[in-house]
Structures are given as structure tokens and as C-alpha cells.
MMTF fields as JSON, N, C-alpha, C and O atoms, coordinates in Angstrom:
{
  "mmtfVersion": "1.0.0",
  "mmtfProducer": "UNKNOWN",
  "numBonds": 403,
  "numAtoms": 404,
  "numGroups": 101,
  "numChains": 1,
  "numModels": 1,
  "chainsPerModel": [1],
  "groupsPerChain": [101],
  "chainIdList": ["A"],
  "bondAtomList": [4, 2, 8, 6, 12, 10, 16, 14, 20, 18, 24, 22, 28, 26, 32, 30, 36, 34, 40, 38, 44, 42, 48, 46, 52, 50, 56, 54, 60, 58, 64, 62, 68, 66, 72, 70, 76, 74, 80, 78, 84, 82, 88, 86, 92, 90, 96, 94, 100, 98, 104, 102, 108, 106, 112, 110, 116, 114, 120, 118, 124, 122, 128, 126, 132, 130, 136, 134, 140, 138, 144, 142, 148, 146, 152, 150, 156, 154, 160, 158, 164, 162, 168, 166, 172, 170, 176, 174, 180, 178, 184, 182, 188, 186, 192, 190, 196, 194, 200, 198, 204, 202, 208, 206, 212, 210, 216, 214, 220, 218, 224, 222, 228, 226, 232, 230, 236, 234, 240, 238, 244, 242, 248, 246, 252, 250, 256, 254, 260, 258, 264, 262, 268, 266, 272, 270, 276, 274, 280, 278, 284, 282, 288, 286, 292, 290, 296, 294, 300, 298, 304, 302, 308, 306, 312, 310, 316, 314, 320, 318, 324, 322, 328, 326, 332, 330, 336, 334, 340, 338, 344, 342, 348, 346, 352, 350, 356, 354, 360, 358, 364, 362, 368, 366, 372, 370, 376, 374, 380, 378, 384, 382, 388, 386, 392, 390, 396, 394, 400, 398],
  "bondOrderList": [1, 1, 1, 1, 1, 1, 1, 1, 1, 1, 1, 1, 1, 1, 1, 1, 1, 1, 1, 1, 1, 1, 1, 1, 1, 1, 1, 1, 1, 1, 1, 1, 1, 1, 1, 1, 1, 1, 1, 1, 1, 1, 1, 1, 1, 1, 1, 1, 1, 1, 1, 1, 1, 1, 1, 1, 1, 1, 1, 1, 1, 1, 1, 1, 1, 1, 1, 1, 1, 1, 1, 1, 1, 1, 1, 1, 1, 1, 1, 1, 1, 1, 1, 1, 1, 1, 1, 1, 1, 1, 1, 1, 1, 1, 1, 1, 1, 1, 1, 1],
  "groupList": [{"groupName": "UNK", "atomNameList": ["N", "CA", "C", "O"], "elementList": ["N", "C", "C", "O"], "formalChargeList": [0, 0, 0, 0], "bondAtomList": [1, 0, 2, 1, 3, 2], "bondOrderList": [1, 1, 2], "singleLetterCode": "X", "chemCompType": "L-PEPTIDE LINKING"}],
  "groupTypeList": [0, 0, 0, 0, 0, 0, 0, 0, 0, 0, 0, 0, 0, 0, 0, 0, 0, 0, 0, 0, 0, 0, 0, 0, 0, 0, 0, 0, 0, 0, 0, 0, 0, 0, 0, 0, 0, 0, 0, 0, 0, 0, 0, 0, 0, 0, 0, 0, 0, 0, 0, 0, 0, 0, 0, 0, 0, 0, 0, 0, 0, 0, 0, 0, 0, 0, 0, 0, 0, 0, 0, 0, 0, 0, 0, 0, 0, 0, 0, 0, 0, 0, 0, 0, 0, 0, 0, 0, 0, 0, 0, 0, 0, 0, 0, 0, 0, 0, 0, 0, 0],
  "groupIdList": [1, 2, 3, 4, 5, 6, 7, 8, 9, 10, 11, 12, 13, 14, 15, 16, 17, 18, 19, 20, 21, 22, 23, 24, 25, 26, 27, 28, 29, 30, 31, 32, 33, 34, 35, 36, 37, 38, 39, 40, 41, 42, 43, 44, 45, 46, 47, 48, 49, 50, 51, 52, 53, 54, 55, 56, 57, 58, 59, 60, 61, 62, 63, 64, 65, 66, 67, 68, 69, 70, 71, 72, 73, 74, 75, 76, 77, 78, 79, 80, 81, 82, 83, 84, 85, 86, 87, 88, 89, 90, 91, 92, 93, 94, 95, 96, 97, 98, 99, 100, 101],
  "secStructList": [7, 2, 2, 2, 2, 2, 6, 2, 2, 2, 2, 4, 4, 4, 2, 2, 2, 2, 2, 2, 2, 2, 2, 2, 6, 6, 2, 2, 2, 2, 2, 6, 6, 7, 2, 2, 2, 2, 2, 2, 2, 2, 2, 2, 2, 0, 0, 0, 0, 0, 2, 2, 2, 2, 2, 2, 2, 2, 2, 2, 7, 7, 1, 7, 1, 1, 4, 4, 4, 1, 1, 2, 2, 2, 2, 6, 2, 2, 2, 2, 2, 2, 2, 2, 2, 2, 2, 2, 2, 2, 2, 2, 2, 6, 6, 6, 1, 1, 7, 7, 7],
  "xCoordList": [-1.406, -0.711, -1.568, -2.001, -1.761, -3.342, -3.962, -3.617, -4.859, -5.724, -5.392, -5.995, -4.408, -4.071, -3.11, -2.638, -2.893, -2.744, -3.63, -3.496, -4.616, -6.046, -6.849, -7.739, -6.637, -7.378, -6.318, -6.676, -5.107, -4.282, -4.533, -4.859, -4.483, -4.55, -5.789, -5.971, -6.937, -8.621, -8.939, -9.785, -7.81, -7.736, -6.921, -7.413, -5.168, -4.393, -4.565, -3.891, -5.612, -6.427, -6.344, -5.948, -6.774, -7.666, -6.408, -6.689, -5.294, -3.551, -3.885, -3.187, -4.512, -3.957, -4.583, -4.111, -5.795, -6.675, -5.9, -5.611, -5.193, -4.945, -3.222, -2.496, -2.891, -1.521, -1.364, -0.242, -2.149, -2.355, -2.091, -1.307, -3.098, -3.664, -2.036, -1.494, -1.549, -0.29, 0.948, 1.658, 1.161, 2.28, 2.199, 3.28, 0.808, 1.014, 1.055, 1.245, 0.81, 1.473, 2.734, 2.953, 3.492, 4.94, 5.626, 6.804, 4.802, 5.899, 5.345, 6.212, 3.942, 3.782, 4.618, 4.936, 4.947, 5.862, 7.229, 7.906, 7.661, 9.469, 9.282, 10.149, 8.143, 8.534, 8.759, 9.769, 7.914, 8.502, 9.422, 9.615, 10.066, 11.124, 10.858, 11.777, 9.45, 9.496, 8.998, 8.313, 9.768, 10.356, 10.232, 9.935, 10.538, 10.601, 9.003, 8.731, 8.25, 6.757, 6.705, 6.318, 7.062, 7.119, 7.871, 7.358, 8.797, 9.505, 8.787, 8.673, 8.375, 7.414, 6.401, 6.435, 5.325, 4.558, 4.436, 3.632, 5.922, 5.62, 6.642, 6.477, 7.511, 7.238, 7.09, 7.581, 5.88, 4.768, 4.141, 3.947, 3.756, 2.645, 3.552, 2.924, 4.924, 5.371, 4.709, 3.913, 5.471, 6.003, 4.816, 4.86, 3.862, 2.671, 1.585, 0.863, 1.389, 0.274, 0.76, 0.603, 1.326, 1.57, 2.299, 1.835, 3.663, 4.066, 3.659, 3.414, 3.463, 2.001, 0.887, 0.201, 0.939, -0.92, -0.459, -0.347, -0.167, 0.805, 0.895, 0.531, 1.482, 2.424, 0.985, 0.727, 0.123, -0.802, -2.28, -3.243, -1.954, -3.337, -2.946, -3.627, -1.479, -1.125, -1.208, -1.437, -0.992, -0.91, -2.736, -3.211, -3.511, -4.524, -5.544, -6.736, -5.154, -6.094, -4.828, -4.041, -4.877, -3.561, -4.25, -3.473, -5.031, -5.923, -6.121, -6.4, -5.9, -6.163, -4.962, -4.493, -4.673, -4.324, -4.744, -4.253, -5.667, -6.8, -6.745, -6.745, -6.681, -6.573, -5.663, -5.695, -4.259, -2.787, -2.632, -1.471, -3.673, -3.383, -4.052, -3.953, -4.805, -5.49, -4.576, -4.729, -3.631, -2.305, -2.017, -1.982, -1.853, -1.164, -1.866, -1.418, -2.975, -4.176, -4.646, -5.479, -4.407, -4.7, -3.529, -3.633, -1.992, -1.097, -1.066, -0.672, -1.671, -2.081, -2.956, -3.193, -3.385, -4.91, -4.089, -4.165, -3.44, -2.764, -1.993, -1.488, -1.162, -0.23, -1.367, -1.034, -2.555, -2.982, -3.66, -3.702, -4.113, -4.446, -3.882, -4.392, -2.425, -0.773, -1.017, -1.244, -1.038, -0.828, -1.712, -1.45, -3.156, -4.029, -3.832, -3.843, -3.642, -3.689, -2.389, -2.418, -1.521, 0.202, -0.268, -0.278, -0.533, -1.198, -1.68, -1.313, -2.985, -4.009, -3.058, -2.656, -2.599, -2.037, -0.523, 0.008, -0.439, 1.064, 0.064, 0.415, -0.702, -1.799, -2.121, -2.034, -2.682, -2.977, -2.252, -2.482, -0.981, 0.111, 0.736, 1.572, 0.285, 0.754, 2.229, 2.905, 2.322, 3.496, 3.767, 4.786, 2.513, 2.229, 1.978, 1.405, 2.327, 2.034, 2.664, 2.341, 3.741, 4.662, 5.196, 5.518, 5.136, 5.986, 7.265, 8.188, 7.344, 9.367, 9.51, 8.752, 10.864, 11.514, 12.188, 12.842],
  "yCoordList": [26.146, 25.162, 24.706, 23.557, 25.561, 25.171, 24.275, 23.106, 24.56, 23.851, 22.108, 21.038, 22.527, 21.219, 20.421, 19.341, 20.916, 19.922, 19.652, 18.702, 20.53, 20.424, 19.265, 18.763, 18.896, 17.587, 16.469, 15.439, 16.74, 15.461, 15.225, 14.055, 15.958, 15.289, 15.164, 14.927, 15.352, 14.903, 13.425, 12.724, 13.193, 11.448, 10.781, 9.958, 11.484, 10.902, 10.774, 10.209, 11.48, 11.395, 10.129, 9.645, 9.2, 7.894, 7.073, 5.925, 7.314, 6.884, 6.476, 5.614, 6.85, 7.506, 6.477, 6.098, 6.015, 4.731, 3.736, 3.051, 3.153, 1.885, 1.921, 0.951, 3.031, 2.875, 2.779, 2.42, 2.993, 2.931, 1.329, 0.83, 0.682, -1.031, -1.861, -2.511, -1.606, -2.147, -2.0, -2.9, -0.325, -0.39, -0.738, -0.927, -1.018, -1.186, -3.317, -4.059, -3.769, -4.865, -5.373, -6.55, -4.461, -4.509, -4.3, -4.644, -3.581, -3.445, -5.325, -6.192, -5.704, -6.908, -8.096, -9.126, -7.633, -8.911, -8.724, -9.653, -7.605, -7.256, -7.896, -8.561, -7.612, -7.901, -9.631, -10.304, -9.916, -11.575, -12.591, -13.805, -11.006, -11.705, -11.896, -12.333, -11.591, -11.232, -10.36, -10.122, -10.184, -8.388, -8.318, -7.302, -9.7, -9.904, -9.837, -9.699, -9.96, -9.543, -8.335, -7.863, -7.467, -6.179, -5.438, -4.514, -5.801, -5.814, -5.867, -5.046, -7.568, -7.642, -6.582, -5.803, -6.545, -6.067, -4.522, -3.8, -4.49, -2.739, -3.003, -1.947, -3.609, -4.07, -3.736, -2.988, -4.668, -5.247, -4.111, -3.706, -3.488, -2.303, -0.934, -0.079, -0.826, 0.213, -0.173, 0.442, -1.679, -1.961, -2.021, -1.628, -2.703, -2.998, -2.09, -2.039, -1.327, 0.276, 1.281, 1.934, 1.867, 2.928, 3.537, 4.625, 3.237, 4.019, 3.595, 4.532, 2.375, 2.471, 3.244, 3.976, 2.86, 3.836, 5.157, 5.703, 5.819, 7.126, 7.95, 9.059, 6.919, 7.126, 7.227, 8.266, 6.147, 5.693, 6.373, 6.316, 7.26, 7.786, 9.657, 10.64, 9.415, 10.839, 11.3, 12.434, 10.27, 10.57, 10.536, 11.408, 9.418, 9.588, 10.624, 10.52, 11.551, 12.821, 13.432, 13.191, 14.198, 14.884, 16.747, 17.7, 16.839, 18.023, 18.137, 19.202, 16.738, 16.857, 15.911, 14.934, 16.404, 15.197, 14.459, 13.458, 14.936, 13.622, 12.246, 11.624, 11.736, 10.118, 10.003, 9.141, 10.624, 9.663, 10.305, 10.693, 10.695, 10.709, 9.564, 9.401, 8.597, 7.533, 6.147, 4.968, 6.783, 4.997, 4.96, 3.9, 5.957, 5.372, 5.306, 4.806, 5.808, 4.612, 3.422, 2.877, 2.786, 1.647, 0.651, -0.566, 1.515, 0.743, 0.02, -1.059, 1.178, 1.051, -0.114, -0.618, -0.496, -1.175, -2.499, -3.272, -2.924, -4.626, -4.024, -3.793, -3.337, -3.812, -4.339, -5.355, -3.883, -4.264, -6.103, -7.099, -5.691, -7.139, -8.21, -9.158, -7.928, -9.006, -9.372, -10.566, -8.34, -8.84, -9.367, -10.168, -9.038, -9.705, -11.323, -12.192, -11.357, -12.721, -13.195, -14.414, -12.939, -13.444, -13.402, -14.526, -12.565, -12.891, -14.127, -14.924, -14.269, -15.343, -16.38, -16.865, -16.841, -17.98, -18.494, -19.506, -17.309, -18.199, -17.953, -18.524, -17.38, -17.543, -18.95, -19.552, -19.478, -20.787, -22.147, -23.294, -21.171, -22.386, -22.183, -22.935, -21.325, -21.07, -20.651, -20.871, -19.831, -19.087, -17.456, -16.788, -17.322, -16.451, -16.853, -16.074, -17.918, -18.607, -17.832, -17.309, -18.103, -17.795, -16.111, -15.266, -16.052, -14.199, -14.086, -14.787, -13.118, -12.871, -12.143, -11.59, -12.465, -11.906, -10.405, -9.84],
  "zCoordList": [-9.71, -8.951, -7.761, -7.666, -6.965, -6.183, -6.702, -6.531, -7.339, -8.035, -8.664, -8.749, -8.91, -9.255, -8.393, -8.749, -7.433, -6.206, -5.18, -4.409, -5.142, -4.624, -5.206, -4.519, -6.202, -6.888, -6.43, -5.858, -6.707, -6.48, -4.975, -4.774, -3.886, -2.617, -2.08, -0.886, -3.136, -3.238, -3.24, -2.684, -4.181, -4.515, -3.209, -2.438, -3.119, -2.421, -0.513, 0.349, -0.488, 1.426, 1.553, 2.613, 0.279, 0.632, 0.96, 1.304, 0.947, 1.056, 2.659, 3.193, 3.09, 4.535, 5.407, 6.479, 4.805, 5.864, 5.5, 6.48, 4.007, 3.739, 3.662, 3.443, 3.856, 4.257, 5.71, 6.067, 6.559, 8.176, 8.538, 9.345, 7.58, 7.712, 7.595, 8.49, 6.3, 5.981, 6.732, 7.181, 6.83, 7.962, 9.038, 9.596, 9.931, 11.105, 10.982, 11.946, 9.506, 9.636, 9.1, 8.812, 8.996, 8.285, 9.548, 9.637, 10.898, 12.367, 12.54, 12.423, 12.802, 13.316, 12.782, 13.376, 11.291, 10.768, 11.116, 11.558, 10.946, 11.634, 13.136, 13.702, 13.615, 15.384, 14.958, 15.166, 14.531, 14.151, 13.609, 13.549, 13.107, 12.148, 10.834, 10.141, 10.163, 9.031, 7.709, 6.714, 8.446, 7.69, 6.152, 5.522, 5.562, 4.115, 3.378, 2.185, 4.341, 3.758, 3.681, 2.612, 4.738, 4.557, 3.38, 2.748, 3.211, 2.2, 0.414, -0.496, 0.65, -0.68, -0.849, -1.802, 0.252, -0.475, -1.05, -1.641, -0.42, -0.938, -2.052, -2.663, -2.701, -3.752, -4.607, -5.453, -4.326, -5.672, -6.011, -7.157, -4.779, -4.992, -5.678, -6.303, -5.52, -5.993, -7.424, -8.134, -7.6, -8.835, -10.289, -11.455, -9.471, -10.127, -10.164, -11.16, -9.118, -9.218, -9.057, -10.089, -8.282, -8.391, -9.045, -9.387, -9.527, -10.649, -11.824, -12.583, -12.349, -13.667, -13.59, -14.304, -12.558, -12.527, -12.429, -13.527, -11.488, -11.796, -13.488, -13.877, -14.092, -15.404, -16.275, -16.883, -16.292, -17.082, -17.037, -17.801, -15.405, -15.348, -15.575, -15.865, -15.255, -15.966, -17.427, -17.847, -18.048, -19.504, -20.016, -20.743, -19.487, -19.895, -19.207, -19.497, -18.37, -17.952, -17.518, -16.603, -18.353, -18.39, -18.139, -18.184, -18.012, -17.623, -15.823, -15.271, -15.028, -13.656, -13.23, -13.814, -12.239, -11.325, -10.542, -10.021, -10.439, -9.539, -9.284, -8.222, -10.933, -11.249, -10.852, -9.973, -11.06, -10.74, -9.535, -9.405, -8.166, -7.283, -6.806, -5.59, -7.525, -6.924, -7.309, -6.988, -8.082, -7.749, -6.207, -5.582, -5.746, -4.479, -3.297, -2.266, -3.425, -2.354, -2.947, -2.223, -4.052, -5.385, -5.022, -5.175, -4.346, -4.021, -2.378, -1.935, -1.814, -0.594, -0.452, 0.646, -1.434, -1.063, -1.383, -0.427, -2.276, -2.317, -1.828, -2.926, -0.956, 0.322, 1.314, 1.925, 1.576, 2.658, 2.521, 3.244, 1.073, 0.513, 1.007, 1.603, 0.623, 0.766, 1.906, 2.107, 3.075, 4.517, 5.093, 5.99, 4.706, 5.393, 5.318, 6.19, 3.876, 3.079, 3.558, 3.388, 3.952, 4.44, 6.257, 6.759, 6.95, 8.213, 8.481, 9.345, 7.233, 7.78, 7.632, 8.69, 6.576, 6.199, 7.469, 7.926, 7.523, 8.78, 10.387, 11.42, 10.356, 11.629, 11.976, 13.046, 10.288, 10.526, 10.709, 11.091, 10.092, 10.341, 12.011, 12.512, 12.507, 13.736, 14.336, 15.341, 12.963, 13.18, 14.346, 14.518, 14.872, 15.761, 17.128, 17.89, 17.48, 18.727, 20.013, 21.079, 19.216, 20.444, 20.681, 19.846, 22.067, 21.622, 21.251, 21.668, 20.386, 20.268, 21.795, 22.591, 21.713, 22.59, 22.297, 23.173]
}
């Protein structure tokens, strides 16, 4: 059991830089009021990597856990994708101008 959670949190460390990036822009979009990005992109990322990848990297190395500890820094990584790319775009529309109250 060691051992094989010793590999899974070998992969799942890498969680920890790109889940940092995303949540701290899921507080910047709630402070603005939108919250619903925050919302999406975790999501997508449940929906689309990490429990596929999970499922898909369990069954195909089914000797380690290693791989299906790398869905959820894989999910981590398009949440951070989403926001950068949802940031820039209402940045430019100048939806950050003003402060909330």
C-alpha cells in the first residue's frame, strides 16, 4: 500500500503548482461577480480529464498508480488554461476596470 501510493502522489505533487494558478483565479472571478467561470472550468476539467484519465490510465497500467495520478494535475492544467484565456479576453473587454465593492 505504501508503495503504491508513493507512486500515485509522485505524479499527483504536480496538482499543487497548477491547482494554486486556477484557484487563486476562481477567488479573482467570484470577487467580480463571476463565479460562473469558476464554476466551468472545473467542470470541464472534472469532466473531460480527470475522471477519464483517472479511469483510462487506471485500466491501462494497472500495475502502478502513477499514471492515473497524473489526471489531476492534466485537470489542473486546462483549469488554468480556461482562466488565463477567460481573464485575457474580459481584460480586454475591460471588464476589470472598475473595483467591486
Amino acid at each position: 500500500m505504501v508503495a503504491a501510493g508513493t507512486g500515485y502522489m509522485h505524479s499527483y505533487i504536480f496538482d499543487a503548482i497548477f491547482a494554486g494558478i486556477h484557484i487563486c483565479f476562481s477567488g479573482f472571478f467570484a470577487a467580480y461577480g463571476k463565479s460562473s467561470i469558476g464554476f466551468a472550468h472545473n467542470v470541464l476539467a472534472v469532466a473531460l480529464i480527470r475522471v477519464p484519465g483517472a479511469w483510462l490510465l487506471s485500466n491501462a497500467y494497472s500495475d502502478t498508480l502513477f499514471p492515473m495520478g497524473i489526471a489531476s494535475p492534466c485537470g489542473s492544467i486546462l483549469s488554468a488554461v480556461i482562466c488565463v484565456v477567460a481573464f485575457t479576453m474580459l481584460n480586454r473587454r475591460g471588464a476589470f476596470d472598475k473595483p467591486m465593492a
